[in-house]
C-alpha positions in Angstrom: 110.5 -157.6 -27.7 113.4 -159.0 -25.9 113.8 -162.6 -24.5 116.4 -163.7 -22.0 118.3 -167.0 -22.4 120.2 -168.2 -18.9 120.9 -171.8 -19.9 122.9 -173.9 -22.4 120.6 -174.0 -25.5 122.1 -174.6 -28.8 122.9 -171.7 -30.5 120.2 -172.2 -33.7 117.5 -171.1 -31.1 119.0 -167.9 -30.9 119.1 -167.4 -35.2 115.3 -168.2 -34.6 114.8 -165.2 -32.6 116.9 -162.9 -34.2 115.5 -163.9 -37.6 112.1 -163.4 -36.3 113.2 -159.6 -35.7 113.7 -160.6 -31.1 116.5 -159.0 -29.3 118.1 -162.3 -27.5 120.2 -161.6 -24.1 122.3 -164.8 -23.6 123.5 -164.8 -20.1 125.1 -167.9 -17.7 123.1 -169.2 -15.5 121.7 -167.1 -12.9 121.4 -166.9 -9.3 117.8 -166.4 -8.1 118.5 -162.6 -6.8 120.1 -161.7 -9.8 117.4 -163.1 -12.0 115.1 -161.4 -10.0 116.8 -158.1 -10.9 117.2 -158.5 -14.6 113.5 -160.8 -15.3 111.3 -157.3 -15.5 112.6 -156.1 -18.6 112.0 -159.4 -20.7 108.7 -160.8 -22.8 109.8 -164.1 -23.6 112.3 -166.3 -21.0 114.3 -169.4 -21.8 116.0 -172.2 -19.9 116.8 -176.1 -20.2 116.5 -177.8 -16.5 119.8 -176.1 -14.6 117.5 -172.6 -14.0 115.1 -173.0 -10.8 112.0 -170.3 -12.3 110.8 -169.6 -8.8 107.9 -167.3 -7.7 110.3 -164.8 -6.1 111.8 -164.3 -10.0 107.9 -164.5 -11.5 107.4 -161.7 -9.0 109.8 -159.3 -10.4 109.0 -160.7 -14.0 106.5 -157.5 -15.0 106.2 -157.9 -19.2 107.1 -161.5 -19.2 104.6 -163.7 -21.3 106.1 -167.1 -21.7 108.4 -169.1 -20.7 109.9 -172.3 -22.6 111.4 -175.3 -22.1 114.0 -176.4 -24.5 113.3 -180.1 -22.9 110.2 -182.1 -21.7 110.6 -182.1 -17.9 109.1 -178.6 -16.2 109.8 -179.1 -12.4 112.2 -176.6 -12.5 109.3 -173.8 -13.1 106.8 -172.9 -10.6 103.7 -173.4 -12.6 101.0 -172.2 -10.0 103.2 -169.0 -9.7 103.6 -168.6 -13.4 99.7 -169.2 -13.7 98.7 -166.4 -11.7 100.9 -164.1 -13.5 99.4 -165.0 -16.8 102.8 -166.2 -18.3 102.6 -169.4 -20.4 105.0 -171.9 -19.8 105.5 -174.1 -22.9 108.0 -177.5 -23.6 108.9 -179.2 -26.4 108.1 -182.7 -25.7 109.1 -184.1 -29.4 112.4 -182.6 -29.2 114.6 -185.1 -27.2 112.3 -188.3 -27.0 114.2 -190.5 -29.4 117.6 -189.3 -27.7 115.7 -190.2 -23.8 114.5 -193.7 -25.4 117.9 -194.8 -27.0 119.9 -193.3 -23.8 117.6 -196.1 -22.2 117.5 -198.9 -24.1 121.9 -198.1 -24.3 122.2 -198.1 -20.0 119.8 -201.7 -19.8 122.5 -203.1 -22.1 125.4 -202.1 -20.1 123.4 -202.6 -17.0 122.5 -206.2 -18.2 126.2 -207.0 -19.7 128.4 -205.2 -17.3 129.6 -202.9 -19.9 131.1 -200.3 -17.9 132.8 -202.3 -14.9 133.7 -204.7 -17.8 135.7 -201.9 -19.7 137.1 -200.0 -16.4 138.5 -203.9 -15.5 140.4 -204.3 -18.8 141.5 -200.8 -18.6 143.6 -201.7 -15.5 145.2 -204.7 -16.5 142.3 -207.1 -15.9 141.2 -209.7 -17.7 138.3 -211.8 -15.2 136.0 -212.8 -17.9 134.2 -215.2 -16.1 133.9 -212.1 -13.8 131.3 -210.0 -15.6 128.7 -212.9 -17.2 125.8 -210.7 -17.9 122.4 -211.5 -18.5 120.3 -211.2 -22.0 117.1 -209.4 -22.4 115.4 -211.2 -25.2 112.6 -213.0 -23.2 112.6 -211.1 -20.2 110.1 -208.3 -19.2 110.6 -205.0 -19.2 108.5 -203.2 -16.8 107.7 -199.6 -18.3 105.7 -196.9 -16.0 105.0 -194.4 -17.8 103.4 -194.7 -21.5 104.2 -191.5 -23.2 106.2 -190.5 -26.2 109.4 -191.9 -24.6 107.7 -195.2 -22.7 106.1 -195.7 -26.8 109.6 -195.5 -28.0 111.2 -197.1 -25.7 108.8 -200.2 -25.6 109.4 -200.2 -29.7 113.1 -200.7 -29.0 112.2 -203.2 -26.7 110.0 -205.1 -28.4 112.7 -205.6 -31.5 115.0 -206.9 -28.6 112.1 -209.5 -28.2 111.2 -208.6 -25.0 107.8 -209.0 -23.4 106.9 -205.5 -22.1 104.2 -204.4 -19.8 103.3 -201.1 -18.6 101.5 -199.3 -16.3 100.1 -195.6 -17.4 96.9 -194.0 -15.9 95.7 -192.4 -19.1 96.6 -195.6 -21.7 94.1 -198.4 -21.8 95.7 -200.1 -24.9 99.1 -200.0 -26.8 100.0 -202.4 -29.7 102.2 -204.9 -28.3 102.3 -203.8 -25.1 100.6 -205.4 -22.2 98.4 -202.6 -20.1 98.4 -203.5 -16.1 97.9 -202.0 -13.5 100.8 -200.1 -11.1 100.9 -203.4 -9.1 101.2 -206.0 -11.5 104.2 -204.0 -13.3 106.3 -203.8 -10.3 105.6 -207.4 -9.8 106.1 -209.3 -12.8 109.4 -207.3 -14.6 113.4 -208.5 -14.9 113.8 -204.5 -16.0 111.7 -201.8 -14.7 112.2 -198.2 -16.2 110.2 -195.0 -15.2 109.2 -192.0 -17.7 107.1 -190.1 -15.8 107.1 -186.2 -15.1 108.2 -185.3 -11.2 104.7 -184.4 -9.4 103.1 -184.7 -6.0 101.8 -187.6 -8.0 104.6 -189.4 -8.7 107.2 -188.4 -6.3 108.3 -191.4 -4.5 106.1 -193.4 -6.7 109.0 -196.3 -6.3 109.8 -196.7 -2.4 110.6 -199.6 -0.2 106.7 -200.9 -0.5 107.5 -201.3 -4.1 110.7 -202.8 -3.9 109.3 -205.1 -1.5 107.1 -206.4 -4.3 109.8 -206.8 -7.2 111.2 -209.5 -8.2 114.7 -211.1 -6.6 117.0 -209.8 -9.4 114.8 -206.9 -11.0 117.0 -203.9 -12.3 116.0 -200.8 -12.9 116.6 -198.1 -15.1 115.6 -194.2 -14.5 116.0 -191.8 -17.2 112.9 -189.5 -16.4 113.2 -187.3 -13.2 115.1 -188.2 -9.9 113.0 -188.2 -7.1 110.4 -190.6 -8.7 112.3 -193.4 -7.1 113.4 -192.8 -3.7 117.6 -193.2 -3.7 117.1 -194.3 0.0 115.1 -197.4 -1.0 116.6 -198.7 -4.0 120.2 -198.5 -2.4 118.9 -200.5 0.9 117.4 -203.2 -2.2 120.8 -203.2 -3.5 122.2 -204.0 -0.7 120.0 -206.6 -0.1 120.3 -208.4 -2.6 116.5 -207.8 -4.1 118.2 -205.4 -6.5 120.6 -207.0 -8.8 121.7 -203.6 -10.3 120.4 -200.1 -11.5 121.1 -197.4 -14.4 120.4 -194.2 -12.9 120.7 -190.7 -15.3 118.4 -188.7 -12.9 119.3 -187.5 -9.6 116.8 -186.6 -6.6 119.7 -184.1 -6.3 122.3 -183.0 -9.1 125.0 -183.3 -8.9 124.5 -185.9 -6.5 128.1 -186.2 -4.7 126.5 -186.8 -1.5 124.5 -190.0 -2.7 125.1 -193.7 -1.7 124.4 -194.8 -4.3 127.5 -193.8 -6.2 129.1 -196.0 -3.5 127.6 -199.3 -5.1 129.2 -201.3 -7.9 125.7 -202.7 -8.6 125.0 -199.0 -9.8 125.5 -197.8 -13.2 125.7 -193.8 -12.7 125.6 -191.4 -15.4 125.4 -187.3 -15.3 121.9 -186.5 -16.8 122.8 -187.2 -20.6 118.9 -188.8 -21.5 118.9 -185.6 -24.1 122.3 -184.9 -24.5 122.9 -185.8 -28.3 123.6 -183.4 -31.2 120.5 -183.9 -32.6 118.5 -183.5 -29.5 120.1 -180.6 -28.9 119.6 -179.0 -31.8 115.9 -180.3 -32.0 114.4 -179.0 -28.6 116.5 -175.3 -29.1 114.9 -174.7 -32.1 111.3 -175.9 -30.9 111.3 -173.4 -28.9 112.0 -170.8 -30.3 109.9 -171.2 -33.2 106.9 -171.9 -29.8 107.8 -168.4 -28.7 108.2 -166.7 -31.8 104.4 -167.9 -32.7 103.2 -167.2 -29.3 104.6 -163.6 -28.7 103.8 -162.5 -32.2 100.2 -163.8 -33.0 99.6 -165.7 -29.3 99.0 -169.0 -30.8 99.9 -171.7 -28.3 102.3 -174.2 -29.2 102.7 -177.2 -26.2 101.5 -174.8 -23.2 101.1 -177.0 -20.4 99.1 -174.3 -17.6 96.1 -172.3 -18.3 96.9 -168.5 -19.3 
């Protein structure tokens, strides 16, 4: 059996393979007509979120079985394709969740205190301190949309802050210390809003100018889940505004985002898709999956399979 690696996954995952007796090909990340060419003689396929798995490469793929996600977020797979070829595509949605929570919990401080224009200020020569008087988040609510592993961890961090939280999720109907409400109310009643929601027809957009319109004068808001579940367009005309006091964004509708106007805005704290990027996250969601695919291509047990194969 032999299994194809295109993307920067920690080296560990490979040991896994090898140890498990798999012949690993580690190659750069790969254009879609050269994956196309190479995909037919694999069983197993691996990738983080800089590979695009597209039906034209599922096409070609004629022994692959699975396909896994050293990460949570699968919009970078075409799962309907990989469905009707019978390929599994699995995740590891454990991996980086305390690494996505902290990541957010670290940008509503700096958002909140002005960390980061505060330390690009002194680093010229400043020294306005009356400048950057920030904000403090114990007693203020912190709007979470989206109650899964990371929303859970994240509203645990909050709620040692001692922030009131509320959240909105479709498939949660209680949560210890955390108010449940619906979509509405969330956007409504928070000083800090933050998404962690996968990126479906669902969801897409799921924060627009309608919602904005709703918020309250002041709100910030924080997105380390998916770009695209809060339309750029929108939250830079709330900036502008005024509605918007200020926003940590780690997700891009479109990465690198060079071309956004949002990285125009002071109010915007902008960071290069680092939710997962720690050591130990790292080194967490590479060897998830390997040990996923390892089970799966030797005894097809499925481990965190998210279609129907």
């Amino acid at each position: 059996m032999k299994v194809l690696v295109t993307d920067n996954v920690c080296p560990l995952a490979i040991d896994v393979f090898k140890n498990a007796g798999i012949q690993v090909d580690v190659k750069p990340t790969l254009a879609e007509d050269e994956l196309a060419k190479v995909i037919p003689e694999y069983d197993g396929f691996v990738v983080r979120s800089a590979t695009k798995v597209t039906k034209k490469i599922l096409d070609s793929a004629k022994k692959l079985k699975v396909i896994g996600r050293a990460g949570v977020g699968v919009d970078n797979i075409d799962i309907p394709a990989a469905t009707d070829k019978k390929v599994a595509v699995m995740n590891t949605p454990l991996g980086n969740m305390n690494a996505a929570a902290e990541h957010t919990v670290a940008m509503m401080f700096a958002l909140a205190r002005h960390i980061h224009h505060a330390h690009a200020h002194l680093r010229a020569g400043g020294w306005e301190r009356k400048k950057y008087v920030g904000v403090e988040l114990r007693g203020k609510t912190l709007g979470i949309v989206g109650l899964g592993k990371i929303g859970k961890r994240v509203a645990e961090f909050a709620a040692g802050i001692g922030m009131n939280i509320i959240a909105y999720d479709p498939l949660v109907k209680e949560s210890n210390g955390v108010k449940i409400a619906d979509f509405n109310e969330v956007i409504q009643k928070s000083d800090f809003i933050t998404v962690h929601v996968p990126l479906n027809d669902k969801t897409k957009y799921m924060i627009n100018e309608e919602q904005f319109g709703m918020m309250r004068k002041g709100v910030r808001i924080i997105n380390v889940a998916r770009g695209g579940v809060i339309n750029e367009e929108a939250l830079y005309n709330a900036i502008t505004s005024g509605k918007v006091a200020g926003a940590a964004i780690d997700v891009w509708e479109n990465e690198p985002p060079h071309s956004s106007k949002l990285l125009t805005l002071d109010q915007v704290l902008s960071i290069p898709h680092l939710g997962a990027s720690t050591k130990e996250a790292q080194e967490n969601v590479a060897i998830d999956v390997a040990e996923q695919m390892v089970v799966f291509l030797k005894e097809g047990k499925k481990i965190n399979v998210i279609n129907k194969v």
